[in-house]
N, C-alpha and C positions, 0 to 999 in steps of 0.2 A: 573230933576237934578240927576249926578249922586253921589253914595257916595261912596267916598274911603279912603285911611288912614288919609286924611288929614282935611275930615268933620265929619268922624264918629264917634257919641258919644263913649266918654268914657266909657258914662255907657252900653252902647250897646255892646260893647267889653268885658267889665268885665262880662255880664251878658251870652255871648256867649261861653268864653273861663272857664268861672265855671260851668254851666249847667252839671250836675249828673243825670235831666230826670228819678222824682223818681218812674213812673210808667215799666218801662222797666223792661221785665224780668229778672228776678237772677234765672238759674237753681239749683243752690244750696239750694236755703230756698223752693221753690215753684214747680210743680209740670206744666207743660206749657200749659195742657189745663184749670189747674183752674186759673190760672193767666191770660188768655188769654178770658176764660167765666168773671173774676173781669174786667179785662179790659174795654171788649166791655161796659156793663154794666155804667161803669164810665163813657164810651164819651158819650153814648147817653143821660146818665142824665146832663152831661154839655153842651151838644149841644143842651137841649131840642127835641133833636129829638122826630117828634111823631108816631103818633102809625103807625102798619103795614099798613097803606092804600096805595091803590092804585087810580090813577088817575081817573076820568070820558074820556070817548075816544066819540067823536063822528067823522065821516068819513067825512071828504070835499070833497075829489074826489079818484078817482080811475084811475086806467090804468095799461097797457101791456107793457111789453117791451121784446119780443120774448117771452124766457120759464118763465121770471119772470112774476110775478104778484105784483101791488105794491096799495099803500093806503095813501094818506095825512090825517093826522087825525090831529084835536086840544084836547090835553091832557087838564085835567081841575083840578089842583092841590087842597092837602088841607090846602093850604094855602090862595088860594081865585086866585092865576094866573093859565094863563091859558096859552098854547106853542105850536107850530105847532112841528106837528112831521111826519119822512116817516117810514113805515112800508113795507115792502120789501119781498117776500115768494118766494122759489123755487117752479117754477112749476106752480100746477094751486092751489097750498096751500090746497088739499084736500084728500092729500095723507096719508102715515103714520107719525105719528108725528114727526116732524124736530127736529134738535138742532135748540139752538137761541142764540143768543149775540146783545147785547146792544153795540150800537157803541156809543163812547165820544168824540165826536169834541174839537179838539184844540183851544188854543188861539190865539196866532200868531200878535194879534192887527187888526186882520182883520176879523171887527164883520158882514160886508153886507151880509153872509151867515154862519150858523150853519150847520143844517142837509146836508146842499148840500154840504159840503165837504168831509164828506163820502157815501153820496147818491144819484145817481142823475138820475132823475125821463125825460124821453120825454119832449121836448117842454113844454122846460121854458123862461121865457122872453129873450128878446137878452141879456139886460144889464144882469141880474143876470148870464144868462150864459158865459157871458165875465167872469165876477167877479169867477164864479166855473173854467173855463177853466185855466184861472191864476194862482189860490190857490191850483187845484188839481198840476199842472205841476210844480209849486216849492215847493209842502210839499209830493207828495204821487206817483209823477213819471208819472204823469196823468193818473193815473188809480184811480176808484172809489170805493174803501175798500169794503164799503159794498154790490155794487153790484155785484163783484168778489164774495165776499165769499156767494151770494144768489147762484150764479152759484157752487156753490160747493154743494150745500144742506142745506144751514142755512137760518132760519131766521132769519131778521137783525132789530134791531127796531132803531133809531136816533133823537134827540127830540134839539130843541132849548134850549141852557141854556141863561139863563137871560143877555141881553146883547147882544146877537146878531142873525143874521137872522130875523124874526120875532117878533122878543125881542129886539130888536136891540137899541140901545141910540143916545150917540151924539158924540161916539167915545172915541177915549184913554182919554180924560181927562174929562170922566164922572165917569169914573172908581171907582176914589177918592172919588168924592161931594156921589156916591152912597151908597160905603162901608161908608160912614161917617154916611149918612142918617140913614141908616140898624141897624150899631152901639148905635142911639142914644136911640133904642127901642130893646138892649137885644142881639139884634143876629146879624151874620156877612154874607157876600157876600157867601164867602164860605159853611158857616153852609145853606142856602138858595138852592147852586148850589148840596149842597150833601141829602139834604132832597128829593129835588125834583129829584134826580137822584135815590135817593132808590126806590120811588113811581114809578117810569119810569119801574126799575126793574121790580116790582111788576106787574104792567101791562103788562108787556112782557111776565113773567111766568103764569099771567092766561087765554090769549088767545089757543083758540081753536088751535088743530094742534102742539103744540107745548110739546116737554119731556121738561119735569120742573127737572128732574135728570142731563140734559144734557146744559146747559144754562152757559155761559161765557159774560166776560165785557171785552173791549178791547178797548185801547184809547190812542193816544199819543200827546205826549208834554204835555198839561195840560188836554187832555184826558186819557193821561197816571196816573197820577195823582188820575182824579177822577178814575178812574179804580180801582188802589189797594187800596183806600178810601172804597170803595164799596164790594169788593172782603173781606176787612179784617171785616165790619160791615154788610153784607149781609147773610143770610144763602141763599136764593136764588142763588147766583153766585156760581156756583160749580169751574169754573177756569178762572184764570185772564190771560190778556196780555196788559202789561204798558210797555207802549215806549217814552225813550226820558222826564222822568221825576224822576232820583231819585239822591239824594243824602244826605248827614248827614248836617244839622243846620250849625256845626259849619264851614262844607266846602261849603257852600254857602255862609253863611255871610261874604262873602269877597268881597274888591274893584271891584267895577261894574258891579255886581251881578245882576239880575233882583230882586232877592227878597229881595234888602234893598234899592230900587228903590217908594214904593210904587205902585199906578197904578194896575195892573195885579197882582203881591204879592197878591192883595188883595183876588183873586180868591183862592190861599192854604194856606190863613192865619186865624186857627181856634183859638181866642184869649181864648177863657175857659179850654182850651185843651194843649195852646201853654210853651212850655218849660217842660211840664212832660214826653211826647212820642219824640223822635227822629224821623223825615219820614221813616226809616226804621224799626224801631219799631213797627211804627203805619202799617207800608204793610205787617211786619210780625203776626200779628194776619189774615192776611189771612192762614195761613198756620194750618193744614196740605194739604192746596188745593193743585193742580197744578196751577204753577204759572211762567210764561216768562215774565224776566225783561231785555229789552234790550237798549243799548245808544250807539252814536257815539263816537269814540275815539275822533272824533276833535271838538266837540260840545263845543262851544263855553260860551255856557250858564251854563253846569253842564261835567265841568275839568273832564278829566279821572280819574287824584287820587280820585277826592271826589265820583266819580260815585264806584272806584275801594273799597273804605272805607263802603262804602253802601252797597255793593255786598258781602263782608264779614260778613257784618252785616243779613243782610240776609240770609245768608246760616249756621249762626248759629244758628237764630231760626229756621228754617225747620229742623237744624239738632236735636236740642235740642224738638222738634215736632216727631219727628220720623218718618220725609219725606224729607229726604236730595233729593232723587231722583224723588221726586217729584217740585224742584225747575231748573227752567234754567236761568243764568244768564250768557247774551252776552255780548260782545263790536265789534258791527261792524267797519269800517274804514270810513268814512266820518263825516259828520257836523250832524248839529240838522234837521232833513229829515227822513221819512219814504217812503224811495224807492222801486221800486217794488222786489230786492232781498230779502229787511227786511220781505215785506209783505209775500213773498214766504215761509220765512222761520215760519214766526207767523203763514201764515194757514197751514202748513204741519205739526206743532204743534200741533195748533189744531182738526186737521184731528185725529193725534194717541191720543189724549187726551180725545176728545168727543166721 
C-alpha cells in the first residue's frame, strides 16, 4: 500500500513537521567532538550494540581470477547467525599490506543475491549468474564494484545481510512478519543489519595483509545507508562512500515515499534512536573522516531538494568539525543507479584519499 496525503496519519504528520531531534549538534553550547564522542555513546547504549567482536571466518572455497585471488568464507556472528561472505585480494594477497573496504549491498527488493552484486567470483551456477548478469546491468553498468576496485589494489570484503543471497527469505513481503518478529524481543531489522556490519568491519581489519589506518566502507542505495551508519559508529572505518542514500526525515516522509511504505523502511528504521538524530545527523558523526556523499538529480526515491537539504546539512557538521574539505558532496544527472561514471569518480576518490 502506498501512503500519501490522503491516508497519512495525522498523527504521523504532526509528529514529522514538529521533530527538533534533540540530540543534534548546537555549535554554540557544545564543542563537536564532545558532542559527537556523547552521541556515539547514546546509540550504541540504545541499540544495545555489543561489544567490539568480530566474526568467526572459516573458508568454503577458494579461487583465481587472473591477478585477483578470491575466498568464500562463512562469517559466524555474536549473535548466533551465521552469512556467506566473498573476500577478494589484489594479486596473489602476499604483498605489502593493501587498503580494504567493506562493500554494502543494496536493497533493490532483489534478495536471490547479496555478495554477488558487488562481487563476482568464476563459475557460478547458470541461474544465479543470470540473476547477478541482470542486477549488475541495471544497478552498476555491468561492471562488478568490488572486483574493479581488487584491480586497483584493494581488498574488498562483501558479506550477505540478512535477507538475502544466502540469507535469503521469502521475498518483499517477509520483510514485515520479520521486522515484526525481531521487534517483539527488543531489537529491530536494522539494529541486526548494523551490528552485524560492524563485526564484518572488524574482521576485515584484522586480516593478514591488510593497513588497518587505510580501510573505507562504501555502499549504495541501502548500502549507502549502511555505509555512513558505519562510518559515523565505527572507528575502524577511516573513510566512507554512500551513494544513492540520504536525505532529511522530514523530506522523505512525503506521499510515496519508500520510507512510509513499510516493507524495506524496515531495513533504516532504528525505533530507540528514531526522532532524536536526523539521517544526516546521524552521517555526520562520521566526520571529521573523509567522506563522498553522492545521489542522482532524478532519483526518484530521495527528490533532489530533500537530497539538496541533507547536503547542507552535512557540510555544516564537517564545517563545524573542522574538515569542511574533508567532505564531497555530489548530484550526478540520472536516476537511482550507480553507473560506471559514478564508480569512476568514487574510486579516483578513493585513490587520493587512501
Amino acid at each position: 500500500m502506498t501512503i500519501d496525503a490522503e491516508n497519512m496519519s495525522s498523527l504521523a504528520i504532526r509528529l514529522r513537521d514538529s521533530r527538533t531531534f534533540p540530540w543534534r549538534h548546537d555549535p554554540v553550547s557544545e564543542p563537536f567532538a564532545d558532542w559527537a564522542t556523547q552521541t556515539r555513546g547514546r546509540i550504541h547504549t540504545a541499540l544495545t550494540l555489543g561489544p567490539d567482536a568480530s566474526p568467526t571466518g572459516d573458508i568454503v572455497a577458494e579461487w583465481r581470477d587472473g591477478d585477483l585471488s578470491g575466498q568464500h568464507l562463512r562469517l559466524g556472528f555474536s549473535n548466533g547467525e551465521t552469512s556467506q561472505a566473498y573476500l577478494l585480494r589484489p594479486g596473489d594477497g602476499t604483498k605489502n599490506p593493501s587498503p580494504a573496504i567493506l562493500l554494502l549491498h543494496d536493497h533493490g527488493s532483489f534478495f536471490s543475491i547479496g555478495k554477488e552484486k558487488l562481487i563476482r567470483r568464476p563459475n557460478e551456477t547458470p541461474d544465479l549468474t543470470a540473476d547477478i548478469d541482470h542486477w549488475t546491468a541495471r544497478i552498476y553498468g555491468g561492471r562488478h564494484v568490488g572486483n574493479a576496485l581488487a584491480s586497483r589494489g584493494y581488498t574488498v570484503l562483501s558479506v550477505d545481510a540478512l535477507g538475502w543471497g544466502s540469507r535469503r527469505g521469502n521475498g518483499y513481503g517477509d520483510q514485515q512478519a520479520l521486522a515484526a518478529n525481531l521487534m517483539q524481543f527488543g531489537t529491530s531489522l536494522a539494529g541486526v543489519v548494523l551490528q552485524e556490519d560492524l563485526e564484518a568491519l572488524n574482521y576485515l581489519a584484522s586480516l593478514d595483509g591488510i593497513d588497518k589506518n587505510r580501510i573505507a566502507v562504501l555502499g549504495y542505495s541501502m548500502g549507502g545507508f549502511r555505509a555512513f551508519q558505519l562510518a559515523a559508529l565505527s572507528d575502524r572505518a577511516k573513510a566512507c562512500v554512500s551513494g544513492g542514500w540520504m536525505g532529511t526525515l522530514s523530506g522523505l516522509m512525503q506521499s510515496g515515499n519508500n520510507q512510509l511504505r513499510g516493507q524495506s523502511a524496515f531495513y533504516m528504521l532504528h525505533p530507540q534512536i528514531a526522532g532524536k538524530l536526523d539521517y544526516p545527523d546521524l552521517a555526520g558523526l562520521a566526520a571529521p573522516k573523509p567522506a563522498l556523499f553522492f545521489a542522482g538529480a532524478e532519483d526518484r526515491h530521495f527528490p533532489e531538494p530533500v537530497v539538496a537539504d541533507a547536503f547542507r546539512r552535512l557540510t555544516s557538521l564537517w564545517t563545524e568539525a573542522g574538515a569542511r574539505d574533508r567532505l564531497e558532496t555530489r548530484l550526478f544527472p540520472g536516476g537511482h543507479s550507480f553507473p560506471r561514471d559514478r564508480q569512476d569518480h568514487a574510486f579516483d576518490w578513493l585513490d587520493r584519499t587512501l
